[in-house]
C-alpha positions as CSV (number, residue, x, y, z in Angstrom):
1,X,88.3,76.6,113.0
2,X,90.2,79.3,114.7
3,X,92.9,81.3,112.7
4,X,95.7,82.5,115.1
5,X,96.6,86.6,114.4
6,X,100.0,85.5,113.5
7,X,98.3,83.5,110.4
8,X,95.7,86.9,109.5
9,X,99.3,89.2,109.6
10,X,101.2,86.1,107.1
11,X,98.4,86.1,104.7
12,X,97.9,90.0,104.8
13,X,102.0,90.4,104.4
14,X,101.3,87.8,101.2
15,X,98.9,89.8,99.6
16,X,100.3,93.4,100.3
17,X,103.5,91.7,98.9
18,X,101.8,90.5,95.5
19,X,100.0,94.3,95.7
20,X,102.9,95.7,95.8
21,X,105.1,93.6,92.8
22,X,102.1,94.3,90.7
23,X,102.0,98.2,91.1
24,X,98.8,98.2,92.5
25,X,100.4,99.8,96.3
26,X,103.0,102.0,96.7
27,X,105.3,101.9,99.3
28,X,104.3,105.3,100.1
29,X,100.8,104.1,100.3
30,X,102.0,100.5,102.5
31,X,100.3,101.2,105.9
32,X,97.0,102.3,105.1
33,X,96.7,99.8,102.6
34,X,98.2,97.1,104.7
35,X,95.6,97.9,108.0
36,X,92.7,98.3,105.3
37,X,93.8,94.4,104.1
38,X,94.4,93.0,107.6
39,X,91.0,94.5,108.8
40,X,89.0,93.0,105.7
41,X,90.8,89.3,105.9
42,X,90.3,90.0,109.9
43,X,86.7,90.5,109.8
44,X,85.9,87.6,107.0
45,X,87.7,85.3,109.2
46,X,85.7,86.5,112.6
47,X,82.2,86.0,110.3
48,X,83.5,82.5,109.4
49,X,83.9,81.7,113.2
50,X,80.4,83.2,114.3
51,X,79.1,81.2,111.2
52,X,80.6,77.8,112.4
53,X,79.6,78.6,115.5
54,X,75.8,79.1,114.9
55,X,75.5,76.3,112.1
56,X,78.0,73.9,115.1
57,X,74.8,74.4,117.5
58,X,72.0,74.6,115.1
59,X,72.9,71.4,114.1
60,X,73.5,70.1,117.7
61,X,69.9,71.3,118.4
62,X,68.3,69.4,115.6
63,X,69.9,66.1,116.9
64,X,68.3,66.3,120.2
65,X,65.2,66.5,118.8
């Protein structure tokens, strides 16, 4: 399942957002934070991708045998 960027950036902005009404970001502390989030929710959702790939043709390989 692909995840387009404009999806990663909407979930970051959600969470940075809920970060932010709950005190636990400063404005003054928004971009780091928000590049540290996109990165993490960027790199789960490569992993996810690479997994589905490998289990997509692992599986494929066990019905041709």
């Amino acid at each position: 399942m692909a995840v387009s960027e404009d999806t990663i950036l909407k979930i970051t902005k959600e969470i940075v957002v809920k970060f932010i009404e709950m005190g636990r970001i400063s404005p003054a502390s928004f971009p780091d934070s928000f590049q540290t989030i996109y990165s993490s929710i960027k790199n789960t959702v490569e992993r996810a991708n690479l997994l589905s790939v490998i289990t997509d043709e692992s599986e494929k390989s066990d019905k041709s045998e």
